[in-house]
C-alpha positions in Angstrom: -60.4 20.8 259.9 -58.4 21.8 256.5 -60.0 25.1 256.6 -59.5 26.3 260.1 -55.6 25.3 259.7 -54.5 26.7 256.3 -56.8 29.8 258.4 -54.3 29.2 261.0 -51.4 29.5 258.9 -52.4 32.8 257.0 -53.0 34.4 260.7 -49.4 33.6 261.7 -48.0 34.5 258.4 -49.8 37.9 259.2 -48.9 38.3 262.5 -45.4 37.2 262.3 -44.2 40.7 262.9 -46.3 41.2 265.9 -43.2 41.3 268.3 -42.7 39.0 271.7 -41.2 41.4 273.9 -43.9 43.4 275.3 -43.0 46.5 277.3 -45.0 46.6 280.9 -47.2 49.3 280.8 -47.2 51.7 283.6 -49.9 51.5 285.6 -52.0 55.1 284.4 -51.5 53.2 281.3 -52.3 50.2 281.8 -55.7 51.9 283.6 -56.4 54.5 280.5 -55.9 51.7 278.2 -58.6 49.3 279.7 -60.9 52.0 280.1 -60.4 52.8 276.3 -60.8 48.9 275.2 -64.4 48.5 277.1 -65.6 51.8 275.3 -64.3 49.9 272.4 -66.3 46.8 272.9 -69.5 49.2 273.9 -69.3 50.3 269.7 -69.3 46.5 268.7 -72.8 45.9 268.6 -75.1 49.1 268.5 -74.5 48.9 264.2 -76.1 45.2 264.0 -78.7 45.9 267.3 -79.5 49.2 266.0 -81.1 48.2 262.9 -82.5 44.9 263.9 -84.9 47.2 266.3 -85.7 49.5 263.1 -85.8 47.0 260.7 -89.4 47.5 259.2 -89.2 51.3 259.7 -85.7 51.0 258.1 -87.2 49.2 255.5 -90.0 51.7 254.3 -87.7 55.0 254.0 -85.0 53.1 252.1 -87.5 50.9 249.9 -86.3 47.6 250.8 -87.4 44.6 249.9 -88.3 41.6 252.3 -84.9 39.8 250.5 -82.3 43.0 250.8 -84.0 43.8 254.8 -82.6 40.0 255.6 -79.3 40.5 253.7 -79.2 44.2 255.8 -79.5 42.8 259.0 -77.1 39.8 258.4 -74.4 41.9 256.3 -72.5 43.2 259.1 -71.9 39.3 260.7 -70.8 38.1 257.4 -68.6 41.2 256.6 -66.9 40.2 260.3 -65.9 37.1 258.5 -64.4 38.1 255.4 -62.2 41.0 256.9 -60.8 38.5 259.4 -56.9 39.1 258.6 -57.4 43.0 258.2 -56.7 43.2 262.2 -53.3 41.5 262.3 -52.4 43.6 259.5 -53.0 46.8 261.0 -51.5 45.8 264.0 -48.4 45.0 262.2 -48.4 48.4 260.7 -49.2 50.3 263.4 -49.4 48.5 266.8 -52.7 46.9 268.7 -53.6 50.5 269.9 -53.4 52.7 267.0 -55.2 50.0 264.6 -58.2 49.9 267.3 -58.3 53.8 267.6 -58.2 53.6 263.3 -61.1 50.2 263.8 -63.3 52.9 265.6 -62.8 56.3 263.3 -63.4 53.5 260.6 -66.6 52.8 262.4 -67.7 56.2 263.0 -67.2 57.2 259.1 -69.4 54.2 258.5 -72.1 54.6 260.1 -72.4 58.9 259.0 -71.9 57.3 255.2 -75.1 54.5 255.4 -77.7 56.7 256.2 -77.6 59.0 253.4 -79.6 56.6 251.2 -80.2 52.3 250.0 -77.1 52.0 247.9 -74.6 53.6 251.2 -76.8 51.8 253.4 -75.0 48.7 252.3 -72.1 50.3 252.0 -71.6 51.4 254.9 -73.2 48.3 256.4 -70.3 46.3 255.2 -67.4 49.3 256.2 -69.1 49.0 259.9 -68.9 45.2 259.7 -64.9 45.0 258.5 -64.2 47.9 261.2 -65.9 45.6 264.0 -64.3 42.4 262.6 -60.9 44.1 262.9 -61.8 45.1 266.7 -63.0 42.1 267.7 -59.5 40.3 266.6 -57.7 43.0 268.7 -59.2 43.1 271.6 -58.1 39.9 273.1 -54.5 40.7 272.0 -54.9 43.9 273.6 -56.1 42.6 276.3 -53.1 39.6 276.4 -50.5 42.6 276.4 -52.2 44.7 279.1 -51.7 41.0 281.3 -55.4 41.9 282.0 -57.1 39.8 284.7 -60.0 37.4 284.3 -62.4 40.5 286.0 -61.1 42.5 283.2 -61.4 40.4 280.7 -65.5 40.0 281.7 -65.6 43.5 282.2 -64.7 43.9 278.5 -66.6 41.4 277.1 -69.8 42.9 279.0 -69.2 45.9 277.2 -69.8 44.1 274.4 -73.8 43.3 275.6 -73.8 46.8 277.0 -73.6 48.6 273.6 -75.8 45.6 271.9 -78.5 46.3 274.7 -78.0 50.1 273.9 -78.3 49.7 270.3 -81.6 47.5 271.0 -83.2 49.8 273.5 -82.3 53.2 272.6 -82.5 53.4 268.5 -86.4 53.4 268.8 -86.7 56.2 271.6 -84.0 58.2 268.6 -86.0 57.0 266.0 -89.1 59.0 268.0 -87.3 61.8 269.2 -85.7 62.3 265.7 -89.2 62.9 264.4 -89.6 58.8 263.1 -86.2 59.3 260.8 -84.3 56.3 261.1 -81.9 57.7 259.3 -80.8 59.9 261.8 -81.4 57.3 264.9 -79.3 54.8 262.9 -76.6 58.1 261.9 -76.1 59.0 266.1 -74.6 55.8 267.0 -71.1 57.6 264.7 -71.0 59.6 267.8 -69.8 56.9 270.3 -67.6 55.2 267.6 -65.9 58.6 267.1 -65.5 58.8 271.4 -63.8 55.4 271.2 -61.4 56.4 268.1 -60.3 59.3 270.7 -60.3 57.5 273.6 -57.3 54.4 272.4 -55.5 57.2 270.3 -55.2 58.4 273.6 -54.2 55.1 275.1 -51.8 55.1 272.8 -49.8 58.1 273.5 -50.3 57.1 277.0 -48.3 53.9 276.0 -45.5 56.4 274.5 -46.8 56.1 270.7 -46.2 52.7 270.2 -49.6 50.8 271.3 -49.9 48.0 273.7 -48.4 45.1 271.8 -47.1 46.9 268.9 -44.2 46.0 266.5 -43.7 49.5 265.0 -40.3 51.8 265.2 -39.6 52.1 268.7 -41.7 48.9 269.7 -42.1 48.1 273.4 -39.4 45.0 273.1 -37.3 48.3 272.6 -39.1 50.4 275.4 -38.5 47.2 277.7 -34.4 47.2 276.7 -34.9 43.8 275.5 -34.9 42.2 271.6 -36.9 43.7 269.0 -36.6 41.2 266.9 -40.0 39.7 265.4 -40.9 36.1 266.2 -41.4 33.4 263.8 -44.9 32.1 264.3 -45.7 28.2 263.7 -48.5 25.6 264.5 -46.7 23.1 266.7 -48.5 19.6 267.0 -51.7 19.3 268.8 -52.4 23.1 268.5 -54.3 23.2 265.5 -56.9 20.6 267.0 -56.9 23.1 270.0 -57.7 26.6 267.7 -59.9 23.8 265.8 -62.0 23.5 268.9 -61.9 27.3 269.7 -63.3 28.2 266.6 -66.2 26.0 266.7 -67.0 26.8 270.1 -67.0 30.5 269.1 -68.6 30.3 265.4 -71.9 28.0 267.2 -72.1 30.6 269.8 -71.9 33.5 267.0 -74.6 32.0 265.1 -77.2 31.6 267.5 -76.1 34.7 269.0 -76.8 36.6 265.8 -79.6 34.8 265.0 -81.4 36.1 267.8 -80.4 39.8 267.7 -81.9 39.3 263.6 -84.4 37.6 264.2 -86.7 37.7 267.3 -87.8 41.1 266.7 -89.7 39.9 263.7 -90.5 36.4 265.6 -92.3 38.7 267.9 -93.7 41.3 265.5 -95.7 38.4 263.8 -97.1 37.5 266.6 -98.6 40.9 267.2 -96.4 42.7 269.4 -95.5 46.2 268.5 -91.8 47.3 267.4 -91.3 49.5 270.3 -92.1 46.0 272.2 -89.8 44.0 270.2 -86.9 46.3 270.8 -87.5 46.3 274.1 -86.9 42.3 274.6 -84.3 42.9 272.0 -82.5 45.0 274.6 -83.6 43.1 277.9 -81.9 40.5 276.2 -78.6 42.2 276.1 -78.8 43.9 279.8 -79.8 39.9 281.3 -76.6 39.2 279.9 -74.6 41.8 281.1 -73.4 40.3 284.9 -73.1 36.6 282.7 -70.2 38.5 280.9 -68.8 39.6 283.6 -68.5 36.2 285.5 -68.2 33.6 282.6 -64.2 34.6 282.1 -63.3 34.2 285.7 -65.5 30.5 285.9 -63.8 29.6 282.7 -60.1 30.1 284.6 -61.2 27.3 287.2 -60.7 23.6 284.6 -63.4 21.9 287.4 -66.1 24.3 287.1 -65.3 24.7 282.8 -66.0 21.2 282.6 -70.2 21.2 283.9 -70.6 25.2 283.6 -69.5 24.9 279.7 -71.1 22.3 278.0 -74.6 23.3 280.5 -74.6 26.7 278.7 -75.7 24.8 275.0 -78.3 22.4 276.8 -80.0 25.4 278.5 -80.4 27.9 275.4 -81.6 24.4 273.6 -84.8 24.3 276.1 -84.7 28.1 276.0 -85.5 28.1 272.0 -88.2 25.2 272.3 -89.7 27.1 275.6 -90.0 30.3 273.1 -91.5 28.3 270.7 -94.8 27.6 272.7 -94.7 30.8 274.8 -97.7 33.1 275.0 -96.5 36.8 275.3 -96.9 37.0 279.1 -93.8 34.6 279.2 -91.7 36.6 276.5 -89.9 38.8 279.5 -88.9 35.3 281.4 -87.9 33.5 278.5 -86.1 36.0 276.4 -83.9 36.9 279.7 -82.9 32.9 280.0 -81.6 33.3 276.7 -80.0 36.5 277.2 -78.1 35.7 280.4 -76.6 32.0 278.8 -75.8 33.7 275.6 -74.1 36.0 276.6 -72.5 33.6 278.7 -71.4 31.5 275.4 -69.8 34.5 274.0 -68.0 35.5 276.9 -66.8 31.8 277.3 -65.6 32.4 273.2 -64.0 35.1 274.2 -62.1 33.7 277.0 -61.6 30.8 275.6 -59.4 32.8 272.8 -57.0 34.5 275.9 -56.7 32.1 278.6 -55.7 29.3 275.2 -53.5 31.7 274.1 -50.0 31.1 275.6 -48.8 35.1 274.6 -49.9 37.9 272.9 -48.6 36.8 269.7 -51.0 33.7 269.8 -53.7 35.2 271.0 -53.7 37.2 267.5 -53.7 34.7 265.5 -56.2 32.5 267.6 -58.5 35.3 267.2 -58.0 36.7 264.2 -58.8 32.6 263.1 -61.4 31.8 265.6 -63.7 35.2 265.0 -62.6 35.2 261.6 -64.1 32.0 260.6 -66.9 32.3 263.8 -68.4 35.4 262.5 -68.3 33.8 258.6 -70.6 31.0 260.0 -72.6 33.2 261.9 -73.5 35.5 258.9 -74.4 32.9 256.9 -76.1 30.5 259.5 -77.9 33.4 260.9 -79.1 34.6 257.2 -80.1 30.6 256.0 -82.2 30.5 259.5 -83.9 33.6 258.2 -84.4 32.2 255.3 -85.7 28.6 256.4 -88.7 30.9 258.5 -89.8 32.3 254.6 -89.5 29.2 253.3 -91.4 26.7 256.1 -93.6 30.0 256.6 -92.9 30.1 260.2 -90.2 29.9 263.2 -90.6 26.3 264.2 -88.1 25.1 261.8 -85.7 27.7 261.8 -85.7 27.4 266.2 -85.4 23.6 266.1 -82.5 23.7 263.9 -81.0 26.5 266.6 -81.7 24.4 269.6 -79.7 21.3 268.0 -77.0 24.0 267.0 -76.7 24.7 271.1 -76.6 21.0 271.8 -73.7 21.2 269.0 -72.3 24.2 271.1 -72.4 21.8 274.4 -70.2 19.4 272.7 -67.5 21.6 271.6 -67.1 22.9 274.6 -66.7 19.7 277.1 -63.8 18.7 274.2 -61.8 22.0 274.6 -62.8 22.2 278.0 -59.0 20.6 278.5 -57.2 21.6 276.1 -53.6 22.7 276.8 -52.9 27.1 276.0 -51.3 27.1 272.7 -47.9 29.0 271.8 -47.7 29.4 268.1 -43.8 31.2 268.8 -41.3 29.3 267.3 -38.4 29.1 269.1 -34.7 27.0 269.1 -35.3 23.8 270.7 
């Protein structure tokens, strides 16, 4: 894939000063920043989930029209992609801690500036998206650096379901209790981005100003009395095939990820449920998926299990989209929580995929800032065209056919990488 790998080589050119020697946190640290990460990945959701449960009621008090309501609710995802490289950047500047604490004041700012009226609402949509694209690329470095465990891993990357079930489930009880002013149910979700900027600012004092896998003055290869000097990154044969692989697995996984927080609210709506209903499944979606996230990394450590679990998640979510299809609403609990509990299983696997292919911290960023990067491109896109292919057809049928060959799709890329070799993208004297 020509893209993915001149991707590949922009990522290392920008995270070439990411330095090798990390400094072992000590263990308050080490705790404080974990605890700061998974608040993190609880703020990476609510800004998409959030309006996809208001998106008619959004719609009416900022005048949208049925065209700039899809582009809305599929901004943020394709925002994500195009602000791929601004992660490595700030972590080159500033170390993995202090650009996440900066990711979430970003957020917060954001998400105060697009409710004041249509043309911030965009705004501020795409601000939100390029704050939670630069997360997501950080987290698994973060997370590399910390040494964190498989548990910890799915712990943060069920925080990530968490906040998208909150942002589901909770904006419509705001939007009530707010006196029916999305504005202000969208505007409270700045609150818990602003507790997540404090939180990893604190994490990084804790770390002694430098951030967990920081290159800045005083770096931890100096706090760990060893070299400071910054790697040279390169793509050593065989490994682009490898980040290849990890970035299809986690852009098919996007897509139909986002393509169901966008859309089945409205799939729902038009077949005469109420929004309050459609939120609801929106978030039960989101809390099915929660224990999936939580197990997923630690399965995908074990090569034997990887190899049937993997490639089974994409065949499921296939007959989950054609069992939605010809549901009446009496199945809409059952069917919605099969899809909610192996897809959120496919985006933990992404996510895991990302560290445990990662031979250091210095890989891992630019594996992830590549394989979300691009991911999150195709998923804005894909997720927007299936939107698109429901006005067209007049109906969901073609747009959930495509989806459930798209999982199929997913099955395949995942029994290929399923034994793949971890990737180290330091160059070193051989």
């Amino acid at each position: 894939m020509p893209a993915v790998h001149d991707a590949t080589e922009a990522a290392a050119g920008s995270a070439a000063s990411v330095g090798v020697v990390y400094a072992a946190p000590s263990r308050a640290a080490r705790a404080l920043g974990l605890a700061a990460v998974v608040l993190v990945g609880v703020n990476l959701r609510p800004a998409i989930t959030s309006v996809a449960a208001l998106l008619d009621e959004v719609s009416t008090q900022f005048a949208l029209d049925p065209l700039a309501a899809s582009v809305l609710v599929t901004l943020p995802v394709i925002a994500l992609g195009a602000t791929a490289p601004l992660g490595p950047w700030l972590a080159r500047r500033w170390g993995v801690s202090w650009a996440l604490a900066a990711t979430m004041a970003a957020l917060a700012a954001a998400l105060s500036l697009r409710v004041i009226g249509a043309a911030s609402l965009l705004v501020g949509t795409v601000v939100a998206g390029a704050a939670i694209m630069a997360a997501s690329t950080l987290v698994p470095q973060y997370l590399k650096s910390l040494g964190a465990s498989g548990l910890w891993v799915g712990i943060s990357t069920m925080s990530f379901g968490a906040g998208a079930a909150a942002g589901a489930g909770l904006t419509a009880p705001l939007y009530a209790w707010f006196g029916d002013d999305a504005r202000l149910a969208l505007g409270a979700w700045a609150a818990l981005a602003a507790a997540a900027a404090l939180a990893m600012a604190a994490a990084a004092r804790g770390s002694g100003g430098r951030g967990a896998g920081g290159s800045g003055p005083g770096g931890p290869g100096a706090a760990a009395g060893g070299s400071s000097e910054r790697p040279r990154l390169a793509v050593p044969r065989g490994a682009g095939r490898t980040i290849a692989l990890v970035t299809t697995v986690f852009a098919l996984q996007a897509l139909l990820y986002f393509a169901v927080t966008a859309w089945l609210p409205r799939l729902v709506i038009d077949r005469g449920e109420s929004t309050a209903t459609a939120g609801s499944l929106l978030a039960w979606f989101s809390i099915v998926g929660l224990l999936p996230t939580l197990v997923t990394p630690i399965l995908a450590r074990r090569p034997r299990v990887l190899a049937w679990f993997g490639p089974a998640i994409g065949i499921v979510v296939a007959a989950g989209y054609a069992w939605l299809l010809v549901a009446d609403p009496s199945q809409y609990v059952d069917v919605v929580g099969l899809l909610g509990v192996f897809q959120s299983a496919a985006f933990a696997l992404g996510i895991s995929l990302i560290v445990s292919l990662s031979a250091n911290p210095a890989s891992a960023g630019v594996v992830s800032a590549v394989a979300q990067g691009v991911g999150f491109a195709v998923a804005g896109v894909g997720s927007l065209l299936i939107g698109l292919l429901h006005d067209v057809s007049g109906g969901w049928t073609v747009s959930f056919t495509v989806m459930a060959g798209i999982a199929l799709a997913l099955s395949v890329a995942v029994w290929a990488v399923a034994r793949r070799p971890p990737v180290d993208l330091v160059a070193s004297e051989r």
